[in-house]
C-alpha positions in Angstrom: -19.3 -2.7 -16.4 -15.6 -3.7 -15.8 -14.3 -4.4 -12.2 -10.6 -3.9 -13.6 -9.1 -1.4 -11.3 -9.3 1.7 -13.1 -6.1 3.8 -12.5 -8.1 7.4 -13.3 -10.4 6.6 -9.9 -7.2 5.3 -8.1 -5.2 6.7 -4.9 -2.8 4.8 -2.8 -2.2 5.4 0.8 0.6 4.7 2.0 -0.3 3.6 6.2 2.9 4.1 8.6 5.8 2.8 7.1 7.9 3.9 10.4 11.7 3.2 10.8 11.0 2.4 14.7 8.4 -0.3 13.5 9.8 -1.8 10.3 12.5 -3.2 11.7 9.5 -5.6 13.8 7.8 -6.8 11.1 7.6 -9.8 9.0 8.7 -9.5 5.4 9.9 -6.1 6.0 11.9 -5.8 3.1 9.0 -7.5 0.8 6.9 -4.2 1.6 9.3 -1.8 1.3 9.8 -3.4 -2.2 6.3 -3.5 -3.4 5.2 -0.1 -2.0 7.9 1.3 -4.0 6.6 -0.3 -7.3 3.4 1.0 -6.6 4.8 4.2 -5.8 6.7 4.1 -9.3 3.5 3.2 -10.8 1.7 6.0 -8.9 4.1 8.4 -10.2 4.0 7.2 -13.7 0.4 7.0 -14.1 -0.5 10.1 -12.3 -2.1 8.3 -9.2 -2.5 10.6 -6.1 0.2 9.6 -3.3 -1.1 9.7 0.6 1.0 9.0 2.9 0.5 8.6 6.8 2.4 8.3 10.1 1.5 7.3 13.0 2.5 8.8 16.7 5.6 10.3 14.6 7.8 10.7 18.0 7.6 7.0 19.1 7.8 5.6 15.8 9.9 8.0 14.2 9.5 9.0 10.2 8.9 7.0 7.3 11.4 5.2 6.0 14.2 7.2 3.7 14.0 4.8 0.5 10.3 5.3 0.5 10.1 9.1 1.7 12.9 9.8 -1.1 10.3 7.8 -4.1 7.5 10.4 -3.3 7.6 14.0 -5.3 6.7 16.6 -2.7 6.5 14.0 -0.1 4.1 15.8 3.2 3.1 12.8 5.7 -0.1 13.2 7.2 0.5 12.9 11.1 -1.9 11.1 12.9 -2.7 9.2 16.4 -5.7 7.4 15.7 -5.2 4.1 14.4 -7.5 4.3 11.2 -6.1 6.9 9.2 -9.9 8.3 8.9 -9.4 9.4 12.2 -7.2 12.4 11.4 -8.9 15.0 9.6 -6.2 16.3 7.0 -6.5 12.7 5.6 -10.6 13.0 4.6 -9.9 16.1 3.5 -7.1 14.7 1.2 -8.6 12.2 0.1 -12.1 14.2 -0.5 -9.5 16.5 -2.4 -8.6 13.7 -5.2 -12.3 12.9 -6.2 -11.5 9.6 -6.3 -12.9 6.8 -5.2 -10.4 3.4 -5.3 -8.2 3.4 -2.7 -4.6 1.1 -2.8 -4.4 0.7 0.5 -0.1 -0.6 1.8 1.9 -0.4 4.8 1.8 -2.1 8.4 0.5 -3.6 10.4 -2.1 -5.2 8.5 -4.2 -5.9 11.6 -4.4 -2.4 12.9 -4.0 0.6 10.9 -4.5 -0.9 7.9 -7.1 -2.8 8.3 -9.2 -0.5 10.3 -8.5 2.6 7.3 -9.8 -0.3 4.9 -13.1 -0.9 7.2 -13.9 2.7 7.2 -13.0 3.4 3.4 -15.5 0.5 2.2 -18.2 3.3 3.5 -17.4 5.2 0.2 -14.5 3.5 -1.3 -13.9 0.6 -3.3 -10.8 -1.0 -1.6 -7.8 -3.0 -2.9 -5.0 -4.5 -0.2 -1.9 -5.7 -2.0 -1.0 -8.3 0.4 2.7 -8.6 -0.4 3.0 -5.2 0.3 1.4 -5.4 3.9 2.6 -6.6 6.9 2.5 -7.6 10.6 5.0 -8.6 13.7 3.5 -12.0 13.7 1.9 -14.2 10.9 -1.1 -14.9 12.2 -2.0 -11.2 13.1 -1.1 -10.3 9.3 -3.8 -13.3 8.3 -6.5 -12.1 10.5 -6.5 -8.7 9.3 -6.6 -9.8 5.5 -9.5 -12.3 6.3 -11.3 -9.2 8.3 -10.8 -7.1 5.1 -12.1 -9.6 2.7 -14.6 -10.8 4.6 -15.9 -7.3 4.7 -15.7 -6.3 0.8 -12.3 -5.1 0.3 -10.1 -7.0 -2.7 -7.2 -9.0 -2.0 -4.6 -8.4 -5.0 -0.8 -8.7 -5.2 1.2 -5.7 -6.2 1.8 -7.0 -9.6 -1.4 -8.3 -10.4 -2.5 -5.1 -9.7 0.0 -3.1 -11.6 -0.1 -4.7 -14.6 -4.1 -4.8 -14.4 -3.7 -0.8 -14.2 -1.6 -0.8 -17.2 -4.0 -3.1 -19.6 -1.3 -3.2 -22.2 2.1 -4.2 -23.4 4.1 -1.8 -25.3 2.7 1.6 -23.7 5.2 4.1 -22.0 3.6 2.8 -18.6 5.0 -0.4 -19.7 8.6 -0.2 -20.7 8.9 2.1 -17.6 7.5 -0.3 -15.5 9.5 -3.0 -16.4 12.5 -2.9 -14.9 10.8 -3.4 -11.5 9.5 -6.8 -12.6 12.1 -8.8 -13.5 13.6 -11.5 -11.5 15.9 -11.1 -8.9 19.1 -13.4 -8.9 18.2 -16.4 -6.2 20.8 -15.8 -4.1 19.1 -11.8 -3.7 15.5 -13.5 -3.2 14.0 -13.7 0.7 14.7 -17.1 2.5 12.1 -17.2 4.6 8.6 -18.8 2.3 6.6 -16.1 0.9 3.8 -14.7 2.4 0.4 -16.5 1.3 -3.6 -16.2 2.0 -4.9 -19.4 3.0 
């Protein structure tokens, strides 16, 4: 049996990526950048979209480059911290009859990891960890130990693209690429890259 992501089974949830709170996080613009090649890919490959806020009038709505990227885009409101705390989002997910979640967004230590906790119940889990973040590095490294440590995968957003895709030379592919190619240094971030350690 393979344990290739298999992009039929897939969903990706996209966890509070809030104007108020972007602006406070580390690598901001890293996970802004990912989440909207794997909402490309998503959209390409026919992957279900969910998308979350959290406590909408203190953090205020989802950022416009990312709410734009999604067709038919409907955020799930919520107040818990876990997204599995708000109803409509079981029931969304339920609705898909899928069962590998791609699990993005901020912070890693709190919303995300505690919807990754929950989904390893009944979900396979996959964390793109350039295209998660928290205010402080060691906060962001905690929650991605916690999320390993407890069964979910630690991928980046291309590995895990491009393991979706399986092949060169595919639709999925030439559309794809555009997104992957390199950036002129002098566009790249200054600050070192995020890394597990």
């Amino acid at each position: 049996m393979s344990i290739l992501v298999d992009k039929k089974k897939a969903i990706l949830v996209v966890v509070d990526i809030q104007g108020k709170l972007l602006g406070k996080i580390r690598f901001n613009e890293m996970v802004v950048e990912n989440t909207l090649k794997l909402i490309e890919y998503a959209k390409v490959a026919d992957i279900p979209i969910i998308i979350t806020e959290q406590y909408k009038k203190g953090l205020g709505d989802t950022v416009e480059s990312i709410s734009q990227a999604i067709p038919d885009f409907a955020p799930i409101e919520k107040t818990s911290f876990g997204c599995f705390g708000e109803p409509d989002f079981k029931k969304a997910l339920k609705a898909t009859k899928r069962d590998t979640l791609i699990i993005v967004g901020i912070e890693t230590h709190i919303c995300v990891c505690q919807t990754a906790l929950e989904a390893l119940e009944n979900y396979k889990v996959y964390i793109p960890t350039d295209a998660v973040s928290s205010r402080h590095k060691n906060n962001w490294m905690a929650g991605l130990e916690r999320m390993k440590e407890e069964g979910a995968t630690l991928v980046t957003t291309e590995m895990l693209i491009y393991e979706m895709m399986k092949e060169a030379g595919t639709e999925e592919f030439k559309k794809m690429l555009p997104h992957f190619k390199e950036k002129p240094e002098k566009e790249k971030m200054k600050d070192e890259e995020p890394r597990v350690y």
